[in-house]
C-alpha positions as MATLAB code, in Angstrom:
seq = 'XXXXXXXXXXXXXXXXXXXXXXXXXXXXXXXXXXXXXXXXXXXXXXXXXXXXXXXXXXXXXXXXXXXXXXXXXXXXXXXXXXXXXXXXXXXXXXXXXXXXXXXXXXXXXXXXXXXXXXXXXXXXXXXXXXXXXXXXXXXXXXXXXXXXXXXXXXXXXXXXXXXXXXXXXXXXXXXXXXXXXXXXXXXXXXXXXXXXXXXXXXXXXXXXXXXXXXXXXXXXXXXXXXXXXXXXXXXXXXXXXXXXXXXXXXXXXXXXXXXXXXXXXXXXXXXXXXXXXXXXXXXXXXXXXXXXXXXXXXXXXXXXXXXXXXXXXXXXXXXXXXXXXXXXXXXXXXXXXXXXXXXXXXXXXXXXXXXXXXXXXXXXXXXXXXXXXXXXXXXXXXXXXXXXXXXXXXXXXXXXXXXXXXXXXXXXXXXXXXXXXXXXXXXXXXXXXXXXXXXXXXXXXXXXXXXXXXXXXXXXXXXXXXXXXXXXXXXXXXXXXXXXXXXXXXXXXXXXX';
ca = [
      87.669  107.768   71.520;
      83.962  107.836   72.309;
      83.834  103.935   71.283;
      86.509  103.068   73.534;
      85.378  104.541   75.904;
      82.205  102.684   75.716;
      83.997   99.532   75.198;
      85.572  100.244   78.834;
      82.211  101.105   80.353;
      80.562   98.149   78.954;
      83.732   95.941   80.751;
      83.182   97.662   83.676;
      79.523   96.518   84.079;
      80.100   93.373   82.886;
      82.697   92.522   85.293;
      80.041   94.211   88.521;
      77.357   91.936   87.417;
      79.903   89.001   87.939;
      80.783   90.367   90.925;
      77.512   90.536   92.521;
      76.488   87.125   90.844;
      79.959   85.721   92.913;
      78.158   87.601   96.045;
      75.320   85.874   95.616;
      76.807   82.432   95.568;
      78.569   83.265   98.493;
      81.843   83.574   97.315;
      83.808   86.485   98.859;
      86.102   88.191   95.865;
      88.353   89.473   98.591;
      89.579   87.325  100.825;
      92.254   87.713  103.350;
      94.125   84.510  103.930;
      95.748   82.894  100.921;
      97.663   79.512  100.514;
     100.686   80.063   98.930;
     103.879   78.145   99.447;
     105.732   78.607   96.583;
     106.483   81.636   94.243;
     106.149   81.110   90.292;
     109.975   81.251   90.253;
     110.751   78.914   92.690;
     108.669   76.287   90.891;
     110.226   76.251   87.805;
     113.737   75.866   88.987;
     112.547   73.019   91.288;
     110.444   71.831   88.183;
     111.922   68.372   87.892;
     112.432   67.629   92.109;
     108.407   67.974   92.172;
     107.445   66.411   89.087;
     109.732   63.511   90.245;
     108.085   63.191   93.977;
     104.093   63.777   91.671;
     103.915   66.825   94.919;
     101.503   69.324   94.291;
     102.275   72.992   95.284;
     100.253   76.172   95.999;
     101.096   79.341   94.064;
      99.234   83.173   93.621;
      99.563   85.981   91.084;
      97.786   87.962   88.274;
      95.489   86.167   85.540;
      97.837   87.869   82.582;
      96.002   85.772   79.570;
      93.498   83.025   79.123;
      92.823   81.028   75.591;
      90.535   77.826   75.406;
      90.824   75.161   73.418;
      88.005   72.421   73.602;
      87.669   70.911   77.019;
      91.206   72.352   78.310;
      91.726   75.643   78.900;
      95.342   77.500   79.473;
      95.701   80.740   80.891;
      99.422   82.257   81.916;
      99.813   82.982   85.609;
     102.306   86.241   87.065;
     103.556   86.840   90.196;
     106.790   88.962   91.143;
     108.871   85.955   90.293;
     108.087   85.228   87.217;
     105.338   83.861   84.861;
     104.248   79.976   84.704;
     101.188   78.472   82.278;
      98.469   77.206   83.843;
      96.399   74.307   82.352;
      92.703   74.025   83.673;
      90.938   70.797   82.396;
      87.143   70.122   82.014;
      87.354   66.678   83.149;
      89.753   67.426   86.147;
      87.596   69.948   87.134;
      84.064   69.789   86.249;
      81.919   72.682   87.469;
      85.163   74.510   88.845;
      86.277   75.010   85.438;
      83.310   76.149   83.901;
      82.914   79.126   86.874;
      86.625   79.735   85.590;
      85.198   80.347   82.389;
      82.311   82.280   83.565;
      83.709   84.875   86.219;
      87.653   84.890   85.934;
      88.701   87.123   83.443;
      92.123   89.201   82.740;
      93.757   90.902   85.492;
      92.031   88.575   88.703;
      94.292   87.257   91.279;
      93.648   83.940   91.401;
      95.464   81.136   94.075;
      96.158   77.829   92.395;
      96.900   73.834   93.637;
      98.973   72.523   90.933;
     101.071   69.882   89.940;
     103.620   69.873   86.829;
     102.982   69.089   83.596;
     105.218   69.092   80.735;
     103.512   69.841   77.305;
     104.261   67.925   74.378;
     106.256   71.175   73.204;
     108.492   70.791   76.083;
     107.005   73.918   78.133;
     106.709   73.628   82.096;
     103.450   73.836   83.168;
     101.293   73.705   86.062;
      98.415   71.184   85.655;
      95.379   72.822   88.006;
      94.292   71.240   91.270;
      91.894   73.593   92.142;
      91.603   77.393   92.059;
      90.452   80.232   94.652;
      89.348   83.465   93.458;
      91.480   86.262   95.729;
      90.890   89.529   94.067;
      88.303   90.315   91.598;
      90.332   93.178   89.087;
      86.791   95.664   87.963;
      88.747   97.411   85.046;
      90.572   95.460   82.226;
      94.480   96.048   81.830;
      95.505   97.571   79.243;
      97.337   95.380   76.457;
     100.955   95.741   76.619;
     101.737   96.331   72.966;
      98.581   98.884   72.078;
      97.900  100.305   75.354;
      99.654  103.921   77.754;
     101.550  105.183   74.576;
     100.853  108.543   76.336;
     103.231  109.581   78.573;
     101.216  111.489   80.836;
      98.642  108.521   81.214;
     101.977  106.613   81.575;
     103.339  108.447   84.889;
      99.540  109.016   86.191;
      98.754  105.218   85.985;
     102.900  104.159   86.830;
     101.001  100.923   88.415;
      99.975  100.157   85.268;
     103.018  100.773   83.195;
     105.156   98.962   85.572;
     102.617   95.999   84.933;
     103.349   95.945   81.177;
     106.862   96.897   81.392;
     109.401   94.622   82.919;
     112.494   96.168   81.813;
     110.662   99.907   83.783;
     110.633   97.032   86.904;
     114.330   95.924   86.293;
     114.945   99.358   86.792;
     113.571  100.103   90.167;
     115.230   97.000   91.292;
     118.633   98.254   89.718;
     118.049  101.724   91.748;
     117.820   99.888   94.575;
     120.704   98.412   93.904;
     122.620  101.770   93.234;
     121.553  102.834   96.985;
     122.438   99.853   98.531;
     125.993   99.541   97.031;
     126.253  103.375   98.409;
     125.564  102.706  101.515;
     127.575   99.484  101.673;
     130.859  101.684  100.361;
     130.431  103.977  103.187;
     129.804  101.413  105.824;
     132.800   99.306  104.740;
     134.694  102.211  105.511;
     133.464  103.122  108.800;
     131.452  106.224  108.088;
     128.163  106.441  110.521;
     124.938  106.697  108.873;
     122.528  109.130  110.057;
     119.308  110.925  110.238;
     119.062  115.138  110.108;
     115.874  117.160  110.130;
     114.103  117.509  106.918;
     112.193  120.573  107.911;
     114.045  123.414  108.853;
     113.811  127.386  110.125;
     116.711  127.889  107.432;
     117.819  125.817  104.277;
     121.263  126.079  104.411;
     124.044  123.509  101.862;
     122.373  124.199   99.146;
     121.464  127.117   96.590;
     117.988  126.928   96.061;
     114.678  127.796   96.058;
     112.799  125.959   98.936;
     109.178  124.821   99.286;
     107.748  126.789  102.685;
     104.960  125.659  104.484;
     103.540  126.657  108.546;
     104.347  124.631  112.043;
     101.081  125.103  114.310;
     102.657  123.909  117.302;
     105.375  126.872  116.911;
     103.342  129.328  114.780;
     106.433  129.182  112.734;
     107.150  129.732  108.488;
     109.417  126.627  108.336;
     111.206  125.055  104.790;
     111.841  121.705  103.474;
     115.101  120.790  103.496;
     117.436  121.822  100.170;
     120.228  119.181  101.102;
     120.632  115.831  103.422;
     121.615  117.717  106.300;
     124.810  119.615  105.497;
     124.939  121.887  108.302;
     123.639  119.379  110.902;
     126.260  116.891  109.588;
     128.960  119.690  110.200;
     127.462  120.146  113.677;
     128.481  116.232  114.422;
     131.901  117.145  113.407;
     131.718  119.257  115.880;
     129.849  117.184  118.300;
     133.121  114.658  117.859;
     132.027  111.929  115.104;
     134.503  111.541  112.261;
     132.872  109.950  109.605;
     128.599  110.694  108.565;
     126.993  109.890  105.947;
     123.361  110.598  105.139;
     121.001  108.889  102.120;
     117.402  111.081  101.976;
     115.319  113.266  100.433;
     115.476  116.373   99.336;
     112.795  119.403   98.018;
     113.891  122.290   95.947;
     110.783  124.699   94.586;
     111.857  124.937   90.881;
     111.480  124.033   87.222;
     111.281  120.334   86.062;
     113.506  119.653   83.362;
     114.652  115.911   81.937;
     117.707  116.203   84.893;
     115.576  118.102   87.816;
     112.736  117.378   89.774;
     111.441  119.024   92.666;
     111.573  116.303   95.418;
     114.458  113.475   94.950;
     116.756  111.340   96.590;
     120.529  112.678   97.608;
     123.596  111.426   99.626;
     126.308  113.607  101.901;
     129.207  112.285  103.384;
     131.113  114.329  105.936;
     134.932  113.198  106.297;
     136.992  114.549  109.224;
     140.977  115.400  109.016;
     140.487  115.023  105.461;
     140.700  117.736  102.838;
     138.959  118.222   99.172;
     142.109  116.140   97.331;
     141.209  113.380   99.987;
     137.455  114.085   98.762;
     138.032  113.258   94.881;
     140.003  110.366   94.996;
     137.078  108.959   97.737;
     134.703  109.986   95.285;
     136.263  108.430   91.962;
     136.940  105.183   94.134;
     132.982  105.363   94.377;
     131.452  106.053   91.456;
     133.538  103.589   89.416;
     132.177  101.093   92.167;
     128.455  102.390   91.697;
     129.120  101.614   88.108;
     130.916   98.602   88.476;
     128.510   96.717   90.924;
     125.153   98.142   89.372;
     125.440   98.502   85.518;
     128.398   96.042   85.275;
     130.940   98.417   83.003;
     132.799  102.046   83.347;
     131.636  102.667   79.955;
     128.402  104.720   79.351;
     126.782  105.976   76.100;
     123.941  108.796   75.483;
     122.753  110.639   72.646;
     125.114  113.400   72.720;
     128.283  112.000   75.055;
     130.659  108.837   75.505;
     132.413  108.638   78.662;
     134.526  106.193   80.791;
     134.455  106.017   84.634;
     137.660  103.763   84.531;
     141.228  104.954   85.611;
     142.217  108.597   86.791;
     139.854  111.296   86.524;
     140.990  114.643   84.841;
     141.200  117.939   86.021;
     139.451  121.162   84.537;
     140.077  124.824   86.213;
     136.755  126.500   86.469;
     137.901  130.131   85.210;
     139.917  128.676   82.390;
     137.445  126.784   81.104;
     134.808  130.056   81.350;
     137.367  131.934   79.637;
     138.361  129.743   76.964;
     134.202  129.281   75.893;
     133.358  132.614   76.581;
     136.148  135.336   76.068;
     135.138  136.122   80.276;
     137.758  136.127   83.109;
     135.289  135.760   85.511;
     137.623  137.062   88.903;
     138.089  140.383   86.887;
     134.955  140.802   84.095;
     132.050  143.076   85.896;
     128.402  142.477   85.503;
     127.838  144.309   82.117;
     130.622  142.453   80.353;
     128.684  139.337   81.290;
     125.457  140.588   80.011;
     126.537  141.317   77.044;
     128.402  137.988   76.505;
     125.313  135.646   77.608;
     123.111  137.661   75.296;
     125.504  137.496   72.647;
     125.620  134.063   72.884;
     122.255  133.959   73.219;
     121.925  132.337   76.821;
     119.227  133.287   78.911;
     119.926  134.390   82.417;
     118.084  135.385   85.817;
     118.943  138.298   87.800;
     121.975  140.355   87.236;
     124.201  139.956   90.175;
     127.500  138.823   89.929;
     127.136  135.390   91.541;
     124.251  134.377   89.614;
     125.560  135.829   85.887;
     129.133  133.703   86.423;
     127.333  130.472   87.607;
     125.103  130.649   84.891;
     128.710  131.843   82.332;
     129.830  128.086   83.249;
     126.212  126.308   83.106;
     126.896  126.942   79.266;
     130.279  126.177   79.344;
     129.055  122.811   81.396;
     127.298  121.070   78.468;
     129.973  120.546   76.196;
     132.308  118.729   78.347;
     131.692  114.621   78.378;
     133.747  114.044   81.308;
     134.445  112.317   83.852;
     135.852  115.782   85.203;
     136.706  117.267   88.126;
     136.534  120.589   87.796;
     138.337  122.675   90.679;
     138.664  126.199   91.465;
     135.358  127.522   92.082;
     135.581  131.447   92.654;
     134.656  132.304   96.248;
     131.767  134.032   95.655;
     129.975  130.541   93.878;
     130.836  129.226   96.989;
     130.075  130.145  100.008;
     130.723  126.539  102.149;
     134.207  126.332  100.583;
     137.697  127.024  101.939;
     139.497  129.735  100.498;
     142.919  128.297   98.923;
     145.499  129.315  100.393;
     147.591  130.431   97.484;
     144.728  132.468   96.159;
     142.179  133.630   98.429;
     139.766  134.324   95.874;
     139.220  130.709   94.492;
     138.188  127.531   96.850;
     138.900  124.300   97.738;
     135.738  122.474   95.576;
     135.559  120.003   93.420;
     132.631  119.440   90.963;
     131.825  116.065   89.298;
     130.783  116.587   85.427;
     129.721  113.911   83.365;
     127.799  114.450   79.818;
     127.703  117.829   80.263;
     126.087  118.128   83.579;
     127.367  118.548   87.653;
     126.499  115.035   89.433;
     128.473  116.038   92.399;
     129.784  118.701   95.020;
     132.451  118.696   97.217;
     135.017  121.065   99.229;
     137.485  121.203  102.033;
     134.696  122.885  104.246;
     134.734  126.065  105.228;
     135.361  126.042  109.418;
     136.522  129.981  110.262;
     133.050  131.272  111.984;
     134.729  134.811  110.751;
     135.096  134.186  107.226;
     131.561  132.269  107.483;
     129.761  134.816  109.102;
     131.202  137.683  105.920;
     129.946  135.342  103.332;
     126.749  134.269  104.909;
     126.235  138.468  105.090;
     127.218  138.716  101.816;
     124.165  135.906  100.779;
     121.812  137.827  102.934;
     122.385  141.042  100.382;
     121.628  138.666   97.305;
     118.829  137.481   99.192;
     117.294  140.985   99.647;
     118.295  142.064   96.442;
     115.707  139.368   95.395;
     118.197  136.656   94.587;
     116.057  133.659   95.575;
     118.654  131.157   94.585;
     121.049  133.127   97.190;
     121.724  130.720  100.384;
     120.112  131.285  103.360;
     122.256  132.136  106.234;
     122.257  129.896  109.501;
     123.981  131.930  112.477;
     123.355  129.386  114.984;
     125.712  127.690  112.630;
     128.157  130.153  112.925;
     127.386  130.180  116.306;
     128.702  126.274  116.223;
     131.678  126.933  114.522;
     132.861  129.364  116.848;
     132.796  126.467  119.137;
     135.121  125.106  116.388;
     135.264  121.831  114.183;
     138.192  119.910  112.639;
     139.078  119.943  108.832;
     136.168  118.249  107.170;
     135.742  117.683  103.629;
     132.178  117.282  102.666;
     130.311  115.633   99.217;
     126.566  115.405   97.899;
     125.673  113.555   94.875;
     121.844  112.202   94.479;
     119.671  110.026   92.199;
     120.618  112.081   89.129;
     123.959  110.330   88.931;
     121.780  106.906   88.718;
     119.298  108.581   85.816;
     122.279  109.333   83.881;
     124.298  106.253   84.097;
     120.913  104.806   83.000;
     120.620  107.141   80.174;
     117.180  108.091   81.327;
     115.128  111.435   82.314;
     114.768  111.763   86.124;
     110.919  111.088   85.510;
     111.549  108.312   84.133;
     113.266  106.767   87.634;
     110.980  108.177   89.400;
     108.923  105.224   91.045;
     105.916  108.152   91.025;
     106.545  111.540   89.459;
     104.395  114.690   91.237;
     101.606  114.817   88.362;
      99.651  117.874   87.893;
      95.857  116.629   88.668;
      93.323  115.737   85.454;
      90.947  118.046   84.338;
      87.413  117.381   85.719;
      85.808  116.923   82.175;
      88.367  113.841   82.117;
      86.138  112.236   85.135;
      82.532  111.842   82.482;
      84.166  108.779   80.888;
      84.410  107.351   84.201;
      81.664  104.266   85.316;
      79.538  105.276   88.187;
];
């Protein structure tokens, strides 16, 4: 470790002193202005149009390797396009090519006049013009086979793993994707897209710990918002828009885990005169066209499930299911009879109110199921958004999305009587006090609003975790930049001053 580490320092150095020697020659390592008409890409697919007109063209990107051989030299050239060889002649170039030699090394951003050149193995080529120097790269990348095995030093440097790894590219692009065919579903049918306050004096939508932080201006304790606006969304309803939808972040102040993360991407749609059945077959129709347009199949494979998006999705009754895992009806069991079960099956649980014991009854019951699922008839008291059926006041209109064993979305006919709003929101204020800090926070202004009243609305949120498991990757891992925790400071010694 200590050798490599002096192998880096000694790099280091060597690349200042060609720095300053490029000072001294007057050469400025980082320019501004750079010709460039053509990307890497675009020359090779026009490689036959411009080595029939003999035109030369002006291209830019990343020195990724360099290997003489007598008076030629090649060296392979990157850009975000693609990756062309470059081949840098003695004769051509005469005291050009030997400061090539001399002060460009791995990992420079060079700007080169080219022409083509097809090699005698058939490989397109750009034959060198001339060269500028446009960024002068002080530390060495690391080589793609040997080098960030860790993963740590893999999500702290992400610039330089996404350098090495095209495929970890592909799949930022393919995110990308997976937002904008979202947002082009809801646009293509009508729904308005808008923007709702992130920070707020209460996080309602959601169940969740929130992150808190102080607004000077008010002398306020404010939170970062737990969903993408649900009860600002509902206020539209109310403020006569139809159809909302809303693609942002999100914060939520808890554990990390392969399928959580503390600040990540989500979407809401808000659909007036429509109920929860209208919700789930809106909601099928788009995921099988998230998976459709982005991965290019229904079918999906992890370690543990198999599942098919295609066709017509299942239904699964939330207390049945609990009570065919578990032995636990959960709208007549009491607290103790759920202890007992969870430790008996050896599942560890937070808090002992009822709420919070029966959501975490069906978390276990959760991971066995494959899915696609809806499962429907969330208990009240897991739900306080939801409307009350009206065959069985004590279950809700919600549907949950499960797919290998986990909930990638949430949707209900919403609850809109400010009476039966206002009991349940008093009812989260107990948990809350009782030092439930998963309990939702009650908004009465939103009461307030509903009081005004708003049409039948059915509401849905589903986020970026959907993406990470149709990719059959940790959240982390599609995570452009995970929150890191910072290095220790004896890590900064091996560092050149």
């Amino acid at each position: 470790m200590a050798q490599a580490a002096s192998t880096k320092n000694h790099e280091y150095q060597d690349r200042l002193a060609k720095l300053k020697q490029l000072s001294e020659l007057g050469v400025n390592p980082y320019p501004a202005k750079v010709k460039r008409d053509h990307q890497i890409a675009a020359v090779l697919s026009e490689f036959k149009d411009l080595d029939k007109s003999g035109s030369s063209f002006n291209i830019a990107g990343r020195l990724r390797s360099k290997r003489e051989h007598g008076n030629l030299t090649f060296a392979d050239l990157e850009d975000a396009s693609g990756k062309i060889q470059l081949i840098l002649s003695k004769k051509d170039l005469g005291d050009s090519y030997k400061q090539f030699l001399k002060f460009i090394d791995l990992g420079d951003f060079i700007s080169v006049r080219g022409k083509t050149f097809l090699t005698n193995k058939g490989q397109e080529s750009a034959a060198v013009l001339g060269w500028t120097l446009l960024t002068k790269a002080l530390r060495p990348i690391p080589d793609s086979w040997y080098g960030l095995k860790d993963e740590d030093e893999r999500l702290r440097k992400r610039y330089l793993d996404l350098l090495l790894n095209p495929e970890l590219r592909d799949l930022f692009y393919k995110k990308a994707k997976f937002w904008e065919v979202t947002r082009a579903f809801f646009k293509k049918r009508d729904f308005f897209e808008v923007e709702t306050p992130t920070i707020e004096l209460s996080t309602g939508g959601a169940e969740a710990n929130p992150f808190k932080t102080h607004h000077d201006d008010f002398d306020l304790e404010v939170y970062m918002r737990i969903s993408v606006g649900e009860l600002w969304q509902k206020r539209l309803m109310a403020a006569g828009f139809e159809k909302t939808f809303e693609i942002g972040r999100i914060y939520r102040n808890e554990g990390s885990s392969p399928d959580h993360l503390q600040e990540f991407t989500n979407c809401e749609f808000y659909w007036a005169y429509a109920d929860y059945e209208a919700g789930m077959r809106l909601t099928q129709e788009l995921f099988q066209t998230i998976a459709q347009e982005v991965f290019g199949t229904t079918k999906f494979k992890t370690k543990e499930f198999e599942y098919d998006l295609a066709g017509q999705w299942p239904r699964l009754d939330y207390r049945e299911e609990v009570l065919r895992q578990t032995g636990i009806d959960v709208l007549k069991a009491d607290e103790q009879e759920m202890i007992k079960t969870l430790e008996k099956l050896k599942v560890k649980y937070e808090g002992s109110n009822r709420e919070r014991l029966m959501d975490t009854l069906w978390k276990y019951c959760r991971r066995t199921i494959a899915g696609p699922v809806f499962l429907i008839n969330h208990p009240k008291l897991v739900s306080p958004l939801s409307k009350a059926k009206p065959d069985n006041p004590e279950l809700t209109e919600r549907f949950q999305v499960i797919i290998a064993g986990s909930e990638l979305a949430n949707g209900f006919s919403e609850l809109n009587d400010p009476r039966d709003q206002r009991a349940r929101f008093e009812l989260q204020q107990k948990l809350i006090d009782s030092g439930d800090n998963e309990a939702m926070m009650p908004d009465w202004e939103f009461v307030e609003m509903l009081e005004y009243g708003i049409p039948p609305t059915c509401g849905l949120g589903f986020g970026e975790r959907l993406f990470s498991f149709l990719a059959d990757k940790p959240m982390r891992e599609t995570t452009l930049f995970p929150l890191m925790k910072p290095k220790k400071e004896e890590g900064k010694k091996d560092l050149p001053k």
